[in-house]
NUDREN-268644 format. One line per 8 residues: number of its first residue (from 1); for each residue y, x, z of C-alpha. Coordinates in pm, 1 decimal, m for minus. Example, Ala and Ser with C-alpha at 12.3 -4.5 7.8 and 13.67 -1.06 7.14 Angstrom:
BEGIN
1	m450.0/1230.0/780.0; m106.0/1367.0/714.0 $
***
This chain:
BEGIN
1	0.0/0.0/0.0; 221.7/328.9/95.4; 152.3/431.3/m268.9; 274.7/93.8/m432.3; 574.7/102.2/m257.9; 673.0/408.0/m378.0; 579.3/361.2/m697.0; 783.9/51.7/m695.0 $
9	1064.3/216.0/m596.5; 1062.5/514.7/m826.2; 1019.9/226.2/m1095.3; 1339.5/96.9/m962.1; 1520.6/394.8/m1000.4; 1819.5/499.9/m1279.7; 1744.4/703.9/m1528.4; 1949.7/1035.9/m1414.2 $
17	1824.6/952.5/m1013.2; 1438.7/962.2/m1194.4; 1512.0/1285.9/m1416.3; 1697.8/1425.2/m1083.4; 1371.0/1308.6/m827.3; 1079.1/1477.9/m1092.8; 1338.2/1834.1/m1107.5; 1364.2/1844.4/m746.0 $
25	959.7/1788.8/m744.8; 901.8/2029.0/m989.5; 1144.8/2302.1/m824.5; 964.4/2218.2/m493.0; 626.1/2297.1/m639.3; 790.8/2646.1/m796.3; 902.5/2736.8/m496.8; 586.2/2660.1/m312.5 $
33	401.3/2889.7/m575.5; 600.5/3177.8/m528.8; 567.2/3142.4/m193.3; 225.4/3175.9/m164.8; 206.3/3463.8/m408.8; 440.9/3663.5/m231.2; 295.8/3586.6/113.0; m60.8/3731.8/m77.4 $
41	116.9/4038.6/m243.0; 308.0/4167.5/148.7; m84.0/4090.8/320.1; m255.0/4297.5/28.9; 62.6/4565.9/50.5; 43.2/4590.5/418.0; m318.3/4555.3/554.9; m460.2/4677.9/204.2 $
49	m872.8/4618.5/208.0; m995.6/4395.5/m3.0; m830.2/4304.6/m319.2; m525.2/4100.6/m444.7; m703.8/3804.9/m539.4; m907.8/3760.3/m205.4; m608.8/3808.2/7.6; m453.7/3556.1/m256.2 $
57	m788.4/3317.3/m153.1; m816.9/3425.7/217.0; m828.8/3108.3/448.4; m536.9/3266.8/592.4; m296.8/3238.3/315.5; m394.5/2878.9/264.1; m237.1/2786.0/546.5; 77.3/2946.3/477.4 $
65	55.5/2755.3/170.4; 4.3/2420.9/340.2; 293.0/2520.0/583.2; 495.4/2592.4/262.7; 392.6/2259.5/109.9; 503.1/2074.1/423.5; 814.8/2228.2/445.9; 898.1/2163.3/82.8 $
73	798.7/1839.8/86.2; 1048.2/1761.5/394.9; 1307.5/1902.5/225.2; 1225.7/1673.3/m52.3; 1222.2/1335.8/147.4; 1537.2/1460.5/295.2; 1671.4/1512.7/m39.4; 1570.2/1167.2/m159.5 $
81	1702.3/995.8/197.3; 2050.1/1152.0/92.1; 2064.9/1130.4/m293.9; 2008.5/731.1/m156.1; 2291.3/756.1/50.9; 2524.9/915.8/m199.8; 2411.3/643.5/m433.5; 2488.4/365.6/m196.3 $
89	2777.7/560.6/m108.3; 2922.0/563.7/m446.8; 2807.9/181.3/m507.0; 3088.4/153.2/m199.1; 3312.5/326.9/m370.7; 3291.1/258.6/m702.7; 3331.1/m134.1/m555.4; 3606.9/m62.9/m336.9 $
97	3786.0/55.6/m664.9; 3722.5/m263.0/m832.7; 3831.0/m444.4/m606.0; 4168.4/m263.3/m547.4; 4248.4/m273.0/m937.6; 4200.9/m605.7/m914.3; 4458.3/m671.9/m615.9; 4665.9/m411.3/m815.0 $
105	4637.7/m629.4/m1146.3; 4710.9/m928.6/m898.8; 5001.4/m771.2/m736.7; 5142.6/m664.5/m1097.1; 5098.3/m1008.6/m1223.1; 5292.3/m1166.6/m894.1; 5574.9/m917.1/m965.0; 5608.8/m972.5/m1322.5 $
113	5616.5/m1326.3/m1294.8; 5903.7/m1298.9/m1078.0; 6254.4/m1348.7/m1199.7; 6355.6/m1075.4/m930.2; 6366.6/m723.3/m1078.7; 6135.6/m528.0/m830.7; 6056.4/m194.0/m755.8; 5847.6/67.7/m554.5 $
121	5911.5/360.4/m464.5; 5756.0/646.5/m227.2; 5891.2/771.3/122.3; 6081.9/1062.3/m107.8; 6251.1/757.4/m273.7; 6028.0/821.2/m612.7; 5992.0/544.9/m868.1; 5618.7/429.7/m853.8 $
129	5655.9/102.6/m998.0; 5902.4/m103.3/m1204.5; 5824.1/m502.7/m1285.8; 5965.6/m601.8/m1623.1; 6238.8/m760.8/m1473.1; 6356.8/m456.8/m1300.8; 6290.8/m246.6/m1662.9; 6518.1/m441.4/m1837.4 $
137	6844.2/m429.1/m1610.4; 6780.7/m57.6/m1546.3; 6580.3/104.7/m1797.5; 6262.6/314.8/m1765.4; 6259.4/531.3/m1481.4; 5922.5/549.7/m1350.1; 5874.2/904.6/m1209.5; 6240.9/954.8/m1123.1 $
145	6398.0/944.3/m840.2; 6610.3/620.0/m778.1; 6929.1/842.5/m686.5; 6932.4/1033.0/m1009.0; 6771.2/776.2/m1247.1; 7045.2/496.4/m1110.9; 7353.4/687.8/m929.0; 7347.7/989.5/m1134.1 $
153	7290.7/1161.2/m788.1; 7113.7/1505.8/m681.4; 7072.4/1346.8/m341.6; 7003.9/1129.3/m141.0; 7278.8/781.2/m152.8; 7481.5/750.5/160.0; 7343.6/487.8/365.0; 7081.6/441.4/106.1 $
161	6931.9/76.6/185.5; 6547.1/196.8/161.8; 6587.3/483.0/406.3; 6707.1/211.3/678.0; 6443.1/65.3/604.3; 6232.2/338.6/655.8; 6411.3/420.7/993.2; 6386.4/60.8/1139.7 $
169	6153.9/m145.1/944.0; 6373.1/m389.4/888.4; 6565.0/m540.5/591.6; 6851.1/m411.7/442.9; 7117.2/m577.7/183.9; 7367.6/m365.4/m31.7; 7617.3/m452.1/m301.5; 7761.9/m250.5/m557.1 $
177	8023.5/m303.8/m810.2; 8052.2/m175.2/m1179.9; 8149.2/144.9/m1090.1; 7840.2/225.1/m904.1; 7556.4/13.0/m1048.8; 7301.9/93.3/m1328.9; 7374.0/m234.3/m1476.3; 7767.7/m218.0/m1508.6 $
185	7769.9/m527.9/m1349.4; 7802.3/m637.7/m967.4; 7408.6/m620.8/m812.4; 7260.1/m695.4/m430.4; 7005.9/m455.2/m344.1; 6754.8/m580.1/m111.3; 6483.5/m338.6/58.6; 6240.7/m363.7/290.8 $
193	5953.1/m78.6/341.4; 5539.2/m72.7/412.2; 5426.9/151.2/685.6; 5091.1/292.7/773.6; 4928.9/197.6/1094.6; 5086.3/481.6/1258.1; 5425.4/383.9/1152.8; 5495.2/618.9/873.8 $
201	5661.2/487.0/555.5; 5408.2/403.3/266.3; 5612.1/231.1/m6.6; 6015.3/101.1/m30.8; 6042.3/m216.3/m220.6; 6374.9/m271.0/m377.0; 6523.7/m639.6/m538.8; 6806.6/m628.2/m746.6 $
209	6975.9/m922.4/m805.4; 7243.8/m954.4/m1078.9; 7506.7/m1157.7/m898.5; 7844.2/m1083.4/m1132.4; 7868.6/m1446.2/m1212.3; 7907.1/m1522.2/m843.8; 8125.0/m1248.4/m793.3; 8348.6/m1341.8/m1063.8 $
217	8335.4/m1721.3/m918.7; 8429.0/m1566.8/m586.0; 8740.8/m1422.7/m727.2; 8835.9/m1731.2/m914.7; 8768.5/m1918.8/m603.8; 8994.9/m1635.9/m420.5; 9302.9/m1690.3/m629.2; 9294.2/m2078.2/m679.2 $
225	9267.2/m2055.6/m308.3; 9598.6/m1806.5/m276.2; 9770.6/m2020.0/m510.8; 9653.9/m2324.3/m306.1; 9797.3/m2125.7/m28.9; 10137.8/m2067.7/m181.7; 10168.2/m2393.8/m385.3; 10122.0/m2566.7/m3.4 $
233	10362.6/m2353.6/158.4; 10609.8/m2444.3/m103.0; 10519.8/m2788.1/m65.3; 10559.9/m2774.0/333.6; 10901.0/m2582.0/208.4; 11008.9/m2908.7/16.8; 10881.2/m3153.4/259.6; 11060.0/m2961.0/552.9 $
241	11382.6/m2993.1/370.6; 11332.9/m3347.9/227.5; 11285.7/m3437.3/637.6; 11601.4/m3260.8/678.6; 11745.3/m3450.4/416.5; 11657.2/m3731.2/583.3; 11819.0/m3698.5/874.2; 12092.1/m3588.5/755.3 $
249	12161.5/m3880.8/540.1; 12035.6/m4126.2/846.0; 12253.6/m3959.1/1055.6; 12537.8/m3887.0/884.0; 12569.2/m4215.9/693.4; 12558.5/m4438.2/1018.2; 12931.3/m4383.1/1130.7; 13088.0/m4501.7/802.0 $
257	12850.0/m4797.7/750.8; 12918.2/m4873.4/1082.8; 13283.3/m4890.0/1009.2; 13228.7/m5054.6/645.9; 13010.6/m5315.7/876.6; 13240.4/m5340.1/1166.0; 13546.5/m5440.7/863.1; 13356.8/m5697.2/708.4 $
265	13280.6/m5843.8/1002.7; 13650.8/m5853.8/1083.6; 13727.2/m5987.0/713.0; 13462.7/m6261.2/776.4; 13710.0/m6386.5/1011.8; 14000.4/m6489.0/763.8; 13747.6/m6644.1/523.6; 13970.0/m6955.8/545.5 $
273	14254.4/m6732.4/384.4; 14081.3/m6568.8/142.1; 13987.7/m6722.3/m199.4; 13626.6/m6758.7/m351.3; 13658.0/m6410.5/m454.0; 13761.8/m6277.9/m190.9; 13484.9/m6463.7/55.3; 13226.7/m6362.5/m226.8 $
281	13302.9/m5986.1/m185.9; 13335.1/m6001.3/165.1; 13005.3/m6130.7/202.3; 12896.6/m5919.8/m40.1; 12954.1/m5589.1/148.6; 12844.2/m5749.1/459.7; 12481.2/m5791.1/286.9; 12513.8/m5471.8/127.2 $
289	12539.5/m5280.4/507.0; 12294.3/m5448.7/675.2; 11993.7/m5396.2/389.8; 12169.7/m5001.2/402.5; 12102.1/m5046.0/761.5; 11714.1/m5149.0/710.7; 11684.2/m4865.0/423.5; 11800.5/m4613.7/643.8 $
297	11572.9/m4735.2/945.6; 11276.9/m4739.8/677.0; 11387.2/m4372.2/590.1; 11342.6/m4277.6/956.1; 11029.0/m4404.5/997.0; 10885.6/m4232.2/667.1; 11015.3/m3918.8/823.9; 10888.1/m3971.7/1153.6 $
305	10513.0/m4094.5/1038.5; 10522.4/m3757.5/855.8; 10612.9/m3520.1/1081.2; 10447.3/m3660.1/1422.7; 10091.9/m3521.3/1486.3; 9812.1/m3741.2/1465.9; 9602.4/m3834.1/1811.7; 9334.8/m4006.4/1691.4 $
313	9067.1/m4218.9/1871.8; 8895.4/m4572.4/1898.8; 9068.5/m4881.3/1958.5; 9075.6/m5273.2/1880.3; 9338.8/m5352.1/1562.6; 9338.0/m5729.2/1686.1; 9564.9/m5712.8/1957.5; 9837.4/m5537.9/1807.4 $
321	9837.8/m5752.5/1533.3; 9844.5/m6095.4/1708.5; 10156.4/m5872.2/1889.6; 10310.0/m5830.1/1540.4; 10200.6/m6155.1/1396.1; 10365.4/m6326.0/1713.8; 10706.0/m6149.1/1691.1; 10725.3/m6235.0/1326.8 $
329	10656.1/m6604.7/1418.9; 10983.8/m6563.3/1628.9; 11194.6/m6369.9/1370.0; 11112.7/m6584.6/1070.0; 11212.8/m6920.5/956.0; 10987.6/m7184.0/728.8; 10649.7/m7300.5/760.5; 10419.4/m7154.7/1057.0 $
337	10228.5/m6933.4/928.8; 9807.9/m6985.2/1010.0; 9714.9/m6578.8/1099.7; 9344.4/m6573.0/1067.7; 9137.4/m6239.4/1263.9; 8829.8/m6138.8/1428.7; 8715.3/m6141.7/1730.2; 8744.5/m5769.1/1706.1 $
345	8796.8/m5482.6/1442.8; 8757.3/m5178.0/1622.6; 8847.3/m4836.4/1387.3; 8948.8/m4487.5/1438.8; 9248.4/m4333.3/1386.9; 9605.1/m4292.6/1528.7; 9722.6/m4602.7/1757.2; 10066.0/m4573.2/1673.0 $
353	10070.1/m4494.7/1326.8; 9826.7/m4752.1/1241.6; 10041.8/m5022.6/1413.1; 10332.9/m4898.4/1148.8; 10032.9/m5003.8/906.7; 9984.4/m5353.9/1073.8; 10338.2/m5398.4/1104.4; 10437.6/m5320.4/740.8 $
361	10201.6/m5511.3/579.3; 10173.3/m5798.8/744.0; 10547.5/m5864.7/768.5; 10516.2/m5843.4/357.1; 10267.7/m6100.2/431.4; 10475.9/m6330.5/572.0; 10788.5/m6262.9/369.6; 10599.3/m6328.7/41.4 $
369	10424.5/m6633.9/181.5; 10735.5/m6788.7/339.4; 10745.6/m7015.8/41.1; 10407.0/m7164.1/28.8; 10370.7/m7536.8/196.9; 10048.7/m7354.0/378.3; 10055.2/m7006.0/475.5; 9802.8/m6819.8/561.0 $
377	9753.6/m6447.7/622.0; 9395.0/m6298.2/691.4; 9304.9/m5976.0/876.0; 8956.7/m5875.0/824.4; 8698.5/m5629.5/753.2; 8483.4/m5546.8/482.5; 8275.8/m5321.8/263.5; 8359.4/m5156.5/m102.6 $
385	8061.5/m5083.2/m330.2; 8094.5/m4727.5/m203.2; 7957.4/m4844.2/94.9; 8273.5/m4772.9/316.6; 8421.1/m5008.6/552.5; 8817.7/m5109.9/408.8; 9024.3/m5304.0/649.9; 9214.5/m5573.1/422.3 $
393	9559.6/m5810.9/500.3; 9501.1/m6141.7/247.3; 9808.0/m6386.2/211.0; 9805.7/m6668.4/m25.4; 10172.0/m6619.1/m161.7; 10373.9/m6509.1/m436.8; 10155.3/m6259.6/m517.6; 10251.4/m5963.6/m802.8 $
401	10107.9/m5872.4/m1160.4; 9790.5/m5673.7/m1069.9; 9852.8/m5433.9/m1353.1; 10134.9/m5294.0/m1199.8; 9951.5/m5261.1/m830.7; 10002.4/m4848.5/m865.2; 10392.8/m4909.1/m855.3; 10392.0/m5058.6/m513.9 $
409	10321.7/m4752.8/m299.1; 10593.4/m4556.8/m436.8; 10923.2/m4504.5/m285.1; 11205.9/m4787.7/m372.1; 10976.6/m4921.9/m614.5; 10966.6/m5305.7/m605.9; 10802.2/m5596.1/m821.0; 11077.1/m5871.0/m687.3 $
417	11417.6/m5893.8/m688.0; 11614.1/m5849.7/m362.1; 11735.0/m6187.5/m373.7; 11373.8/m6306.6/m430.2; 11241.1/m6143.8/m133.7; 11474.2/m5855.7/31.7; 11284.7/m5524.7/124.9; 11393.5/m5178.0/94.5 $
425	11079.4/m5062.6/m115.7; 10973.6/m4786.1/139.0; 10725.8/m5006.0/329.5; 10420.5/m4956.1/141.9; 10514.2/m4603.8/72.8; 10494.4/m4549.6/460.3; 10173.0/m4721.5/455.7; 10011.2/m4484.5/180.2 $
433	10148.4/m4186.9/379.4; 10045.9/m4274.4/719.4; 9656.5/m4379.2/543.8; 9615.8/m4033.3/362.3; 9696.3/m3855.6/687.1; 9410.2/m4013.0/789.9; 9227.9/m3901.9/472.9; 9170.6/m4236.8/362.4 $
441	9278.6/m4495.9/72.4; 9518.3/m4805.6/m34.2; 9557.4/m5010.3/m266.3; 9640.5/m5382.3/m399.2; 9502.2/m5642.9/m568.1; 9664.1/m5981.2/m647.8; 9791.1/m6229.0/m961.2; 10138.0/m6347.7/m999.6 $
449	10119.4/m6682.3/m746.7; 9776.0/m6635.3/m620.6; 9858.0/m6427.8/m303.0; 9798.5/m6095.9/m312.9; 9550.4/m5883.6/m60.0; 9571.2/m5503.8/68.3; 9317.9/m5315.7/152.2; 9267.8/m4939.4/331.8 $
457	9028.4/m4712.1/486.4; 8999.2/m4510.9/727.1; 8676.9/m4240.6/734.3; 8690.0/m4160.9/1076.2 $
***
């Protein structure tokens, strides 16, 4: 059975591991032979007697010859036992390089498919490895070293990005402009390093990313923003001195039209002397200083909303405007007006600026309903198709021509005459202001004797 099995196996063996195995065999058998005939030739040389071929023959020399046998055939098995092992050996090896060219193929493939241009380099900061990516923004330079083949260097880079990485094992960014880049362009370099088990560097891996586009963006966005910058201080410029303006002309105007006012109240008092031309004009100016009175009282408050700073938090609109709606049922002649509101209509936003709100549009409320057999004015709540929440003041008045809705916000500009309805035309212009400074919207919508209904939100 000890037979078959070796015959099996010798069966089983290459080619060269057979031819090897029947060499060693034959060399072992050689050796054996010359063993024995030199053992015979130093017994006939050296205890003479009988001749060469019966010392050759003497039971004597036959066991020398089995003792050389033995020891040749050990050394044969232990040949064998370790050409197996060098076989198996190289089996290991020859499968462990497989397998590594095919993680290498892998890796390769992972790093080509990347839109990254990668490379790798070695602890002296040799090119090892570029993907395709990484080929085509800097070129061939496998071989090189990075500081020569991209910053036309003899040494190492100052604060090189892959040495740090070395040092601390962590990740490093850099950025370089087209003075200093391979590319010409502005680039990020990203590395990061491999380390043995004992914490010496194996490989750097470097990403370079392209990113002139967002530098360039970057600078545009850098100058729009400086000329942001200087178009707003110009604009706080002009709004500084219209405020000035303001009060100047508030101020300044006051103690004539007093005195204007204060003589045609006096002239009022000879109407009986005076003919209808005379009474006309002296009613005339009388009118004419008290609406310069109200224009310069709405020029106040436009200055005022703008420059006071805004304290915003939650509150209830409904009682301040059954304050305002009460006052104007005091101040206003005709038919009572029916003020419809919730229960509540809490928003957020500036208490006393948003009563200005309340107060200017629902006094244009009344005025423009004052000549309906039914008023009513509406405060309520609801929301846009943008999904935000628009507080809204309906009246069923005289309403305006919807077309021309944009006109109404802007300062003196009016749809009615001032005999129609008097105003000063800075109402809704105080309105607009006071809502964008609390980044929200306003706006109108109404036909010519339907009413008309204003709405505005408030994102807070």
């Amino acid at each position: 059975m000890d037979v078959m099995q070796r015959l099996s196996r010798w069966a089983s063996l290459s080619e060269p591991g057979l031819i090897s195995f029947l060499f060693q065999t034959l060399l072992g058998l050689v050796l054996v032979l010359l063993f024995w005939l030199v053992d015979g030739a130093l017994d006939y040389l050296l205890f003479g007697g009988n001749s060469f071929t019966s010392v050759l023959f003497a039971p004597d020399s036959y066991k020398d010859l089995a003792l050389a046998l033995f020891l040749v055939c050990g050394m044969l098995l232990y040949s064998r036992r370790a050409h197996r092992n060098e076989s198996s050996l190289e089996k290991a090896l020859q499968a462990a390089l497989e397998e590594a060219q095919k993680e290498r193929i892998k890796m390769e493939g992972i790093f080509e498919a990347l839109g990254e241009a990668v490379s790798i380099q070695d602890p002296e900061l040799r090119v090892l490895y570029q993907n395709p990516a990484h080929q085509r923004m800097t070129g061939e330079n496998t071989g090189r070293y990075c500081y020569e083949a991209y910053r036309k260097q003899s040494e190492v880079c100052p604060g090189c990005h892959i040495v740090a990485s070395f040092q601390d094992d962590k990740v490093h960014r850099a950025e370089l402009g087209p003075e200093f880049s391979a590319t010409g362009g502005w680039v990020e370099l990203i590395g990061s390093s491999l380390k043995r088990s004992d914490g010496t560097p194996l490989y750097g891996i470097e990403i370079v990313r392209d990113i002139t586009a967002r530098k360039l963006a970057e600078q545009e966005t850098a100058a729009l923003n400086a000329a942001l910058t200087h178009k707003a201080s110009e604009l706080q410029q002009v709004n500084q001195e219209l405020e000035a303006f303001c009060h100047a002309i508030s101020h300044d105007m006051r103690a004539p039209l007093t005195r204007v006012y204060s003589s045609a109240q006096e002239l009022r008092g000879y109407r009986e002397q005076l003919d209808d031309n005379g009474r006309f004009f002296v009613d005339l100016v009388h009118d004419g200083c008290i609406q310069m009175e109200s224009l310069l009282d709405s020029l106040m408050v436009l200055c005022r909303v703008t420059e006071v700073e805004i304290s915003c938090t939650t509150f209830d609109l409904v009682p301040a405007a059954q304050e305002i709606a009460a006052q104007l049922r005091q101040d206003q002649s005709g038919a009572p007006v029916s003020f419809i509101t919730p229960e509540r209509l809490p928003v957020y936003g500036d208490p006393q600026l948003l009563r200005v709100v309340l107060e200017n549009l629902l006094s244009n409320a009344w005025k423009y309903s004052n000549k309906v057999a039914a008023p009513v004015v509406e405060l309520g709540v609801l929301t846009t198709e943008q999904g935000e929440s628009a507080v809204f003041i309906r009246d069923n008045g005289a309403g305006f021509d919807g077309t021309r809705a944009g006109q109404l916000f802007q300062p003196f500009k009016r749809l009615h005459t001032f005999r129609e309805f008097p105003g000063t035309g800075l109402g809704l212009a105080t309105v607009r202001r006071i809502v964008r400074r609390h980044n929200g919207r306003v706006w109108g919508e109404s036909e010519p004797g339907r009413g008309a209904t204003f709405y505005f939100t408030l994102p807070g």
